[in-house]
C-alpha positions in Angstrom: -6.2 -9.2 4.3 -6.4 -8.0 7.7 -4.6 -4.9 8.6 -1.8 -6.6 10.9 -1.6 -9.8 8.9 -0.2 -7.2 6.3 1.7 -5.0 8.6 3.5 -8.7 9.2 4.1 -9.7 6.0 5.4 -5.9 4.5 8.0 -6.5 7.3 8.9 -10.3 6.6 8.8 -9.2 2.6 12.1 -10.1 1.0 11.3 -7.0 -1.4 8.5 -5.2 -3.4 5.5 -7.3 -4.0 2.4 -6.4 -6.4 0.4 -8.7 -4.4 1.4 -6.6 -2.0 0.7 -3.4 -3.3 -3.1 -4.5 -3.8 -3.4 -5.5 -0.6 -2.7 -1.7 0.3 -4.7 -0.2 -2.0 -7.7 -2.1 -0.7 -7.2 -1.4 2.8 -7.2 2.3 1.4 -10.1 2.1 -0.5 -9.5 0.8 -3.8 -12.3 -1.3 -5.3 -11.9 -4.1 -7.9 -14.0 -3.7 -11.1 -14.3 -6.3 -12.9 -15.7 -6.0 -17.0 -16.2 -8.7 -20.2 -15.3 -6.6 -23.3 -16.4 -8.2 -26.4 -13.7 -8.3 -29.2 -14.5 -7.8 -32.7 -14.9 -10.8 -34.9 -17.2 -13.2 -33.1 -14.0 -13.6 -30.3 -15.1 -14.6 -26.4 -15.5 -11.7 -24.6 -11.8 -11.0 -22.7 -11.9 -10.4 -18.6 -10.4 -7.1 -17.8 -9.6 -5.8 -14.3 -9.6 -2.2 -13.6 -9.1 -0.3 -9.9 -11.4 2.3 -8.7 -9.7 4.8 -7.1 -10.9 5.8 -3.5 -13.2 8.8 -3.5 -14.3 8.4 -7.3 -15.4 7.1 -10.4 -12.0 6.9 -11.8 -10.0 4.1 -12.8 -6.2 3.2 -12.2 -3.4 0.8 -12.0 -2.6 -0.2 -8.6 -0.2 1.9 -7.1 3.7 0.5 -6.6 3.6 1.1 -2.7 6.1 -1.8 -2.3 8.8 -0.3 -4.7 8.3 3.8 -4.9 9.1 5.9 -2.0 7.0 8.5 -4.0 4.2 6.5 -3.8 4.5 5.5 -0.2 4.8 8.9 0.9 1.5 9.3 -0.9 0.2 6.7 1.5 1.6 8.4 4.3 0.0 11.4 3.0 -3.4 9.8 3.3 -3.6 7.8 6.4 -1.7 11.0 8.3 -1.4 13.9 6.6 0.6 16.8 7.8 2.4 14.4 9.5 6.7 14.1 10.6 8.8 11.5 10.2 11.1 9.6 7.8 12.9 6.9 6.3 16.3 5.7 5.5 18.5 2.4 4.5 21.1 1.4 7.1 23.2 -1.6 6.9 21.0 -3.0 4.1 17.2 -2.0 5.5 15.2 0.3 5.3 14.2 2.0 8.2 10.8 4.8 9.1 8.9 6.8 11.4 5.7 8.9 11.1 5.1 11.0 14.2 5.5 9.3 17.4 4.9 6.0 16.0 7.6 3.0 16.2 10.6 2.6 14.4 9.8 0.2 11.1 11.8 -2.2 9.3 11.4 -3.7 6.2 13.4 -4.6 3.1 13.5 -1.0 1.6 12.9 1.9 2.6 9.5 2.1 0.5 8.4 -0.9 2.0 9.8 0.6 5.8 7.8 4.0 5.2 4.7 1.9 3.8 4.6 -0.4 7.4 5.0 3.0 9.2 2.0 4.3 7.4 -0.7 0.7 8.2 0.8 1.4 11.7 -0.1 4.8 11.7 -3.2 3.7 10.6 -4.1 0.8 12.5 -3.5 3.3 16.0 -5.9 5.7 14.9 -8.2 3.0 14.6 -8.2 2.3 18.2 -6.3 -1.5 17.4 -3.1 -0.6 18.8 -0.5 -2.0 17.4 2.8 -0.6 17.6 
């Protein structure tokens, strides 16, 4: 998914989303592995989807961007580190800033701080939106 077609559907989101969530951690650099493990007893081997996480040979579950504000400040943390800014939930939405970014809205303040972030992103990538 193309970074603003995400930035546009975080913000539209009714809530978290795992779909979601994927669609962040491959625009971070998450890579889909897919393996065929053969089960004892003669049974078809069973499809099994693992993560690779970004600079590495591990593997992982998809982080919960969408519905942790731990983990979204961990996203902030790696499209703009050192960076300022914050988040809150006023009159039912959740609200962020990183640096002198916009303001974001989205359904929660996970989801805000996680828009704030692909924006952050998407302007040091020269596509400027904003």
């Amino acid at each position: 998914m193309a970074l603003p077609d995400l930035i546009l559907e975080l913000e539209n989101a009714a809530g978290p989303d795992r779909r979601l969530d994927t669609a962040i951690a491959l625009l971070v650099g998450y890579r889909r592995k897919v393996e065929h493990i053969t089960e004892a007893h003669g049974k078809e081997p069973v499809r099994q989807v693992l993560w690779v996480v970004p600079g590495g040979g591990d593997t992982a579950k998809v982080p919960y961007y969408t519905s942790s504000l731990d983990t979204a400040y961990e996203l902030t943390q790696l499209v703009a580190p050192l960076n300022e800014g914050g988040c809150s939930w006023v009159g039912g939405t959740g609200h962020a800033k990183i640096n002198d970014g916009p303001h974001c809205h989205a359904a929660t303040p996970a989801m805000a701080l996680c828009v704030a972030a692909l924006k952050e992103k998407m302007s040091k990538e020269g596509s400027g939106l904003s």
